[in-house]
C-alpha positions as CSV (number, residue, x, y, z in Angstrom):
1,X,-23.8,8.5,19.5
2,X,-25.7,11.3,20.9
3,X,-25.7,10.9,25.0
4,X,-27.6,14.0,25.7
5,X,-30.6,15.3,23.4
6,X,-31.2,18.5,24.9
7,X,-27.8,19.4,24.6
8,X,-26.8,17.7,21.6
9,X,-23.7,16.6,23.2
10,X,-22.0,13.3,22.2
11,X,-20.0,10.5,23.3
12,X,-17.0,12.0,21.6
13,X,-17.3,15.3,22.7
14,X,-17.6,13.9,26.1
15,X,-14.0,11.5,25.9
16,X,-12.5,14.7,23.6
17,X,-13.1,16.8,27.2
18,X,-12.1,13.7,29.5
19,X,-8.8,14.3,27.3
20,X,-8.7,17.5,28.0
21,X,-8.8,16.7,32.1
22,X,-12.1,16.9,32.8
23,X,-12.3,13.8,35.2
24,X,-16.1,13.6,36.8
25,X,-19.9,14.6,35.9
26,X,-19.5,18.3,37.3
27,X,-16.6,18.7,34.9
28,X,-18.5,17.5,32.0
29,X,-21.8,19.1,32.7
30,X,-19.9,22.7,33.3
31,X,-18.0,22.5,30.2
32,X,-21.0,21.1,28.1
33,X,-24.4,21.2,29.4
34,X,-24.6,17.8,30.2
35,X,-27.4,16.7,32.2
36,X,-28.5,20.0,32.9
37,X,-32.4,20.0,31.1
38,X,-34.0,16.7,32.0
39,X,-31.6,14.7,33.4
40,X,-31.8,11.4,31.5
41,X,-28.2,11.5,30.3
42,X,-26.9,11.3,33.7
43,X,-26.4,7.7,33.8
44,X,-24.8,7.3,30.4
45,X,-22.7,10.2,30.6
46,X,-21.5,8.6,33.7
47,X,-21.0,5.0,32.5
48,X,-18.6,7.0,29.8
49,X,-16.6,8.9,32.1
50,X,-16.4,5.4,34.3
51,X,-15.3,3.4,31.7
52,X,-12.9,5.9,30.2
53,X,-11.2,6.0,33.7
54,X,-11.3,2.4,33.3
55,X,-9.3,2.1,30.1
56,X,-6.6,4.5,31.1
57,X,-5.7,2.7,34.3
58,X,-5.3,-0.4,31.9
59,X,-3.3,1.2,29.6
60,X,-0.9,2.9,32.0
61,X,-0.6,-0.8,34.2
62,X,0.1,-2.1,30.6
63,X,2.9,0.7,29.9
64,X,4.5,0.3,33.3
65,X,4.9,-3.5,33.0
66,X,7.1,-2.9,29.9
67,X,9.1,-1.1,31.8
C-alpha cells in the first residue's frame, strides 16, 4: 500500500527502515521523503511506525516469558 503519493514510498519500505532502526517520523522522512511535499501521509506513516513499535514490545514480552 502506497502511504505517501508524492514520494511513492510504501508501507513496506517504511517497516523495511523501522528494521533497519529508524524508530520515529524524522527518521523515516530523512531517509525517504516521507511527508515532506504535502503532508497528508503524516498520519498514516505515523499510525505505522506506532503500531510497529506496538508489535515488537509484544513479541519481545512474549519471548521473555519463555524464558
Amino acid at each position: 500500500m502506497f502511504v505517501c503519493v508524492c514520494s511513492a514510498v510504501t508501507e513496506s519500505q517504511i517497516i523495511k527502515e523501522l528494521d533497519n532502526n529508524a524508530s520515529n517520523l524524522r527518521d523515516i522522512a530523512n531517509r525517504l521523503d516521507v511527508g515532506r511535499n504535502c503532508g497528508q501521509c503524516c498520519k498514516t506513516a505515523k499510525q505505522i511506525i506506532q503500531q510497529y513499535h506496538e508489535d515488537n514490545r509484544a513479541i519481545n514480552s512474549l519471548c521473555y516469558a519463555a524464558i
